[in-house]
C-alpha positions, 0 to 999 in steps of 0.5 A: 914193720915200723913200730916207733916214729919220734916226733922228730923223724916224722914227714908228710909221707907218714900220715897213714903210719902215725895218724893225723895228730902225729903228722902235726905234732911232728911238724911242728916239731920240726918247724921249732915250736915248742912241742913236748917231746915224744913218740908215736907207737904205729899203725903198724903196731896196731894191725899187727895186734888186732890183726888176728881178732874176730871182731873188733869190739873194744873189750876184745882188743884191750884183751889182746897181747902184744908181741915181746918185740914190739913191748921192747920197742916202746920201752926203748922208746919211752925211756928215752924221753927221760921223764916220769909221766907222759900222756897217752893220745890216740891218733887215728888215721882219719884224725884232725884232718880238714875232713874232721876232727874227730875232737874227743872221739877216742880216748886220752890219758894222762899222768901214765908213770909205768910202763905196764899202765903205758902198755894197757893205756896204748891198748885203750886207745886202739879200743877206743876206735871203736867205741859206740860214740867213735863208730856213731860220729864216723856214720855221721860224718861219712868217713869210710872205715875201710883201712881205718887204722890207729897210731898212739901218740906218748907225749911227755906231760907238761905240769902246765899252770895254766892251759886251754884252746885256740882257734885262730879264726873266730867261728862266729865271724871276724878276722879274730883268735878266740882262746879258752884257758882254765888253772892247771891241765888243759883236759879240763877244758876240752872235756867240758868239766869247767866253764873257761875264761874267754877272750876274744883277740884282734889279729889286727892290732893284737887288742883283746875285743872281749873278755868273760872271766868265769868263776873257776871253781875246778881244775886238772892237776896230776892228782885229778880234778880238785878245786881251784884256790880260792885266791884264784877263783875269779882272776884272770888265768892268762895275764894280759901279756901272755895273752898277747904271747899266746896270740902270736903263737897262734897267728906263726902256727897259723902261717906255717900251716897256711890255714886257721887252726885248732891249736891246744896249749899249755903254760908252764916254767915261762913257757908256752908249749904246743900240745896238739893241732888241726886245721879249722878251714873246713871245720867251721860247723864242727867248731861252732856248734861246739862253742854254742854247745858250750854256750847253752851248758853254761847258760843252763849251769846258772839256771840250776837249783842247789838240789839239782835240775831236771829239764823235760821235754813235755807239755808244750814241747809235744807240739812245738819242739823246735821254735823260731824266735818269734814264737819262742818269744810269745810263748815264753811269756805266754808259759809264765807267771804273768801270761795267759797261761799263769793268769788262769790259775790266778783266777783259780786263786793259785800263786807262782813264785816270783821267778816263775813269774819272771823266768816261766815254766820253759827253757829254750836248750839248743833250739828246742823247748823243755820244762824246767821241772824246778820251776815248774812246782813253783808255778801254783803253790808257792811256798809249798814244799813241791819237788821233783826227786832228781835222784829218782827222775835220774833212775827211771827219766820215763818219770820225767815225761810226765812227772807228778810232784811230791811234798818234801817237807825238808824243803821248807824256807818258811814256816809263815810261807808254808802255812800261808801256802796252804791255806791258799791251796785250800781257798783255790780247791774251793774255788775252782769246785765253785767255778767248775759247776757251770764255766763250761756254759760260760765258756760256750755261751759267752767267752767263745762267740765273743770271742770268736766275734772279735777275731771275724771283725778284727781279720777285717782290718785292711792292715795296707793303710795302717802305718808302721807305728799302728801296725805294731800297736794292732800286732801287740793289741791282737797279741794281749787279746789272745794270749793273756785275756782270752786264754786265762779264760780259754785254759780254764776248761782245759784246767777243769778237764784235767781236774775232773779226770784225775778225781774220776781216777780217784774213784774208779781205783777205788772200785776196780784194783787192776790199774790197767782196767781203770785206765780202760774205763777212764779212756772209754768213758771221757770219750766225748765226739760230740763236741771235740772240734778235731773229730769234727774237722775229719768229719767235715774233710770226709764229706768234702771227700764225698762231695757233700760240702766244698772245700772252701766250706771247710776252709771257712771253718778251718782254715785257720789251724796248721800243722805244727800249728803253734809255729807262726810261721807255719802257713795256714790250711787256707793259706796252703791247702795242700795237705789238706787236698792229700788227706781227702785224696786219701778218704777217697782212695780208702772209703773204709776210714770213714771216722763214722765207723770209728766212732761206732766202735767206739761208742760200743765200748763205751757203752761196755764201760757203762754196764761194768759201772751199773754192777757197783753199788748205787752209793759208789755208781753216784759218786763216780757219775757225778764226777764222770758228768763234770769230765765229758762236759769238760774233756772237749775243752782240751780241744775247743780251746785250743781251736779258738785260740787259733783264731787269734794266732793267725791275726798275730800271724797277719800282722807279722806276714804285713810286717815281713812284706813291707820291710822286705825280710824274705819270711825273717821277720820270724826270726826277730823277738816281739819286743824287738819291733818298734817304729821306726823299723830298723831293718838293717839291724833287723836284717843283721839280726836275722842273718845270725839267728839263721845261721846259728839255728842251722847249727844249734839245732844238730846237737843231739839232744835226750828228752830228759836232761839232768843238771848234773851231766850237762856236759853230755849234751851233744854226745850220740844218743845211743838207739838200744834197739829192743824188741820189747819196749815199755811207755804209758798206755794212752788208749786201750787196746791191741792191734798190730801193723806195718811201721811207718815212721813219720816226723812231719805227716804231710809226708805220709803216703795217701794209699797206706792203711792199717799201719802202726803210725810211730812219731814224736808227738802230735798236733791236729795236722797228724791226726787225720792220719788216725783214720788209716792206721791200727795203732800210734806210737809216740815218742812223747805225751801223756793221758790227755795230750792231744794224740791220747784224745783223738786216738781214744775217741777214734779206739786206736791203741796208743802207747806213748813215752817210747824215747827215740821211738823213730829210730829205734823201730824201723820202716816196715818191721811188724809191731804190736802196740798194747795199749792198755798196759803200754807195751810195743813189741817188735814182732819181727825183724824183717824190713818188709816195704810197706804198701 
């Protein structure tokens, strides 16, 4: 066996014995680059060691021993390198090869200065082969762990002024070098703990194209991370002719290879020295989802508070996760001070803070929506002391799924604020008690048949003889109808709705103390069919399915929703009916799903909700009925509204299409920003445009991403998300009951089958294109939503027990296993762990 190989000795025939990051560093060894001396500790050394384990479990082989003969060899070995601090890399088999990089899988160590902490340091590496986030990348990307073995690279440490990364290709395009570089120790770089000045080099002319120096507050030294001399703090850390130096290297080492590579260097005694690297042609993805990764980090540094930032994904986010720019562009607006969503509370006579004004309640992290919960308790109070405990959300991130503020008078800025902040709050209470009494008729009676009148005259438009400039001008016209002056009026129902449900609450806890029996009266008691348009809809597909009403007749009323239907760029149910056809295919199929027989049983516990208030006293009975009035006149509104703002979004949708069809952009011109069409059109640079945003969303979107993320471990994101498979697992109970069934794990429900029933229907959230599979299944899990998110509405008025807040709910259960859902106390239990098929 071969223990030891020096950098020196090492050649293309020794892959499997040293690792990959050992084959690079002894070529470029030997090629006369400078390349801190070492040695790698072998594969060898390592199947000798692990050999005779059970299992290969990172605590087991840190615990293992090593033979006296090879201890003697790495000491013979490390007291040849004449120094007194080395680093400790690992380098695995599979490591830095074109396949994959494996950047950060395993572990390294720095400023190792005795041979026993050497010894326990190599041991780490090994282990580090399989850790959970080693194991979840070699499953994601392919890489057959048969023979997997791993070499230790001990590498003597340079105390580097300055160091970073290089790649010699730039990821986003252009014949260029990117380089990264930071104070002190390079780790600081590669572990995300800093944001690095960046610069972008010319390999023609060697000129550097850009340049963002960043505030460097922090850096690794060799007593760890400390903090950057403020002389320092906002200078360059490479001056610009070491930039030059360094791109030559990075364009030789290019050369030698014969390929663009990922190289890491250090800076020190006037010197710079190679500490590692690996090919990028393959790696193109790799390395651009890691600079767009680093990008959204520090983009979302400069967006936390002082105390700490949470960001949530709840809300809007339920039902539109992902969106394309376009719609990202509406809705932004839409979710702020100043857009429809801010006018209705405005009108109630609350007021948002001037960045929520600016900035809105949402952030676009990676591709996907969260709330912005620092934000999101400046948006009607401002000035009031509102908070989102961070250190309490960090705890238990089920909190953040539908978090309730609470005052911190500690956080007063303003005394005069304060007090005028109160004062409103209690002008906006007596309002919206004035205004509540009786906007539902307003609502039906006027603002929905004007409105709905408006759109019907408007879809008339033959948008063919309009020229671009009155095309954009009907665009932005259809856009300020729906999203701000008829949806402050539409939101207000939903407003009142969630008003009255919460005081009904209020009141029902002070008759009946068991919380579970009042979320059961509250559920059975708001049930309100009679004018929940979604309900109507599945009405309307069964007598479809029945041969009592065509589909063209449900397409005219409609046609207009989607699913994923707050996405623009999905299509209209008139537009592609297909699913539609699938879910009346499937009524046919299934005669027992008629929504009439769901709607009788639910009528019957509603009317044993009732009887359990006739035994309170007539004084308490009148108060929670007064209140129970305002909620069923209101709860439909949660629904309706949504309905008729539709209506509006598929005359926004017309236009785009008209756009997209003129200018030729292939569906692109969902890609592009609102503000972004103007005449003349550009569609070169909206072309450009496109084709960038395409190519970046390919990308952004595989960073992994937890519901709930938190400002200060933003450099978490992107690492696997580790799926803790329980057999017992707590959210909200959303709608009572218990019932139990076959999983079937949907993320898109058109790909449900048409001759499945009685499933338990496990997603992320849901829209009104999920809930027509309501009628075929037992019970709902999803991953988010809350009391009176649209899957709770449909699913209570159907009596479907329904849990939500059941993070990563798609993974952790699996297809087939049998599940229990209360959904009364919120608790989903797996019954068994047998993947039986389902059908």
């Amino acid at each position: 066996m071969e223990y030891i190989k020096y950098f020196s000795d090492i050649c293309d025939e020794d892959l499997g014995l040293v690792g990959g990051k050992g084959l690079n560093l002894g070529k470029l060894t030997q090629a006369g680059f400078h390349v801190p001396p070492g040695f790698c500790v072998t594969t060898d050394a390592y199947r000798q060691t692990i050999g005779a384990l059970d299992q290969l479990s990172p605590d087991k082989i840190q615990k293992t021993e090593l033979t006296e003969l090879l201890e003697e060899a790495i000491l013979l070995a490390y007291g040849k390198l004449e120094t007194g601090n080395v680093a400790v890399r690992s380098s695995a088999t599979a490591e830095d090869l074109a396949q994959a990089s494996f950047a950060g899988q395993q572990d390294t160590f720095l400023n190792i200065s005795q041979f026993v902490q050497l010894l326990d340091k190599i041991k780490k590496c090994w282990a580090s082969l399989w850790s959970s986030r080693a194991v979840a990348y070699r499953q994601n990307q392919q890489i057959d762990e048969a023979g997997l073995s791993m070499a230790v690279v001990v590498q003597v440490m340079v105390d580097a002024e300055v160091s970073g990364v290089m790649f010699t290709v730039n990821p986003i395009g252009g014949d260029e070098i990117v380089i990264e570089s930071n104070w002190g120790l390079g780790e600081s770089i590669v572990s995300g703990e800093v944001t690095p000045d960046h610069l972008i080099v010319s390999k023609l002319n060697g000129q550097v194209i850009s340049e963002k120096i960043t505030t460097k507050r922090k850096m690794v030294s060799r007593s760890g991370l400390i903090e950057v001399p403020i002389d320092k703090r906002y200078t360059p850390s490479l001056r610009r002719d070491l930039v030059y130096q360094l791109a030559n290297l990075g364009m030789d080492i290019e050369t030698f290879y014969g390929t663009p590579q990922d190289i890491e260097w250090a800076y020190a005694e006037n010197q710079f020295h190679i500490l590692q690297a690996r090919t990028v042609t393959t790696l193109t993805d790799t390395v651009q989802i890691e600079i767009l990764r680093r990008r959204e980090i520090e983009a979302l540094e400069q967006k936390s508070d002082p105390y700490g930032t949470v960001w949530s994904r709840y809300n809007l986010a339920e039902v539109l996760p992902a969106p394309l720019p376009m719609t990202w562009s509406i809705i932004k607006n839409f979710m702020s001070g100043r857009g429809g969503y801010g006018l209705a509370f405005r009108d109630l006579g609350f007021f948002p803070s001037p960045r929520v004004d600016q900035e809105g309640l949402l952030d676009l992290i990676c591709g996907r929506i969260y709330v912005n919960l620092s934000r999101e308790v400046e948006s009607l109070c401002y000035g009031f002391p509102f908070e989102h405990n961070f250190e309490e959300l960090k705890k238990n991130p089920q909190k953040a799924m539908y978090p309730q503020p609470i005052p911190n008078l500690k956080r007063i800025v303003s005394v005069k604020l304060f007090l005028l902040s109160i004062m409103k709050m209690l002008a906006a209470e007596h309002n919206l008690q004035r205004l509540i009494k009786g906007f539902d008729s307003t609502l039906n009676n006027q603002i929905f048949p004007l409105f709905e009148g408006y759109v019907r005259k408007e879809l008339k438009v033959n948008l063919l003889q309009l020229t671009d400039s009155q095309l954009i001008d009907k665009l932005y016209e259809w856009h300020q109808k729906t999203m701000n002056d008829f949806a402050k009026d539409a939101l207000k129902g939903s407003i009142f709705a969630v008003y009255a449900y919460q005081k009904l609450e209020l009141l029902l806890q002070k008759s009946f103390t068991d919380k579970a029996k009042v979320d059961e009266l509250a559920h059975a008691l708001t049930t309100a069919v009679d004018g929940n348009l979604t309900v109507i809809s599945h009405l309307k597909m069964w007598e479809v399915a029945q041969g009592n009403l065509t589909i063209e007749k449900f397409l005219a009323q409609f046609g207009h929703r989607a699913t994923n239907e707050f996405e623009l760029a999905e299509p209209r149910w008139h537009e592609d009916p297909s699913y539609i056809k699938q879910i009346i295919a499937s009524f046919q199929m299934n005669p027992e799903t008629n929504p009439v027989y769901r709607i009788q049983m639910q009528e019957e516990n509603q009317l044993q909700a009732e009887e359990d208030l006739n035994r309170l006293s007539t004084t308490r009975q009148k108060q929670i009925r007064r209140n129970l009035d305002l909620t069923r006149r209101y709860m439909p509104f949660r629904e309706k509204s949504k309905f008729y703002l539709m209506l509006g979004y598929e005359l926004i949708r017309k236009a785009l299409l008209e756009l997209d069809r003129r200018h030729d952009l292939g569906g692109g011109v969902f890609y592009l920003m609102i503000d972004e069409l103007e005449e003349p059109f550009d569609r070169d640079g909206a072309m450009q445009k496109i084709s960038a945003r395409q190519a970046e969303r390919s990308k952004i979107l595989r960073i992994e991403l937890p519901d709930v993320i938190y400002s200060d471990t933003l450099n978490q994101i992107g690492d696997p998300i580790p799926v803790e498979v329980q057999n017992e697992m707590k959210g909200t109970g959303i709608s009572a009951g218990v019932a139990h069934g076959i999983a079937q794990i949907l993320t898109d429900p058109t790909e449900a089958s048409i001759d499945q029933k009685n499933y338990v229907l496990v997603c992320p959230s849901t829209d009104p294109g999920w809930t027509p599979l309501f009628l075929r299944a037992s019970a709902l899990i999803m991953e988010r939503g809350g009391v009176l998110s649209h899957g709770a509405i449909v699913a209570r008025e159907y009596g479907i027990p329904a849990v939500a807040c059941i993070p990563m709910a798609t993974k952790r259960i699996k297809p087939g296993q049998m599940v229990r859902v209360d959904g009364t106390y919120g608790i989903v239990s797996i019954l068994n762990s047998n993947l039986e098929k389902t059908g």
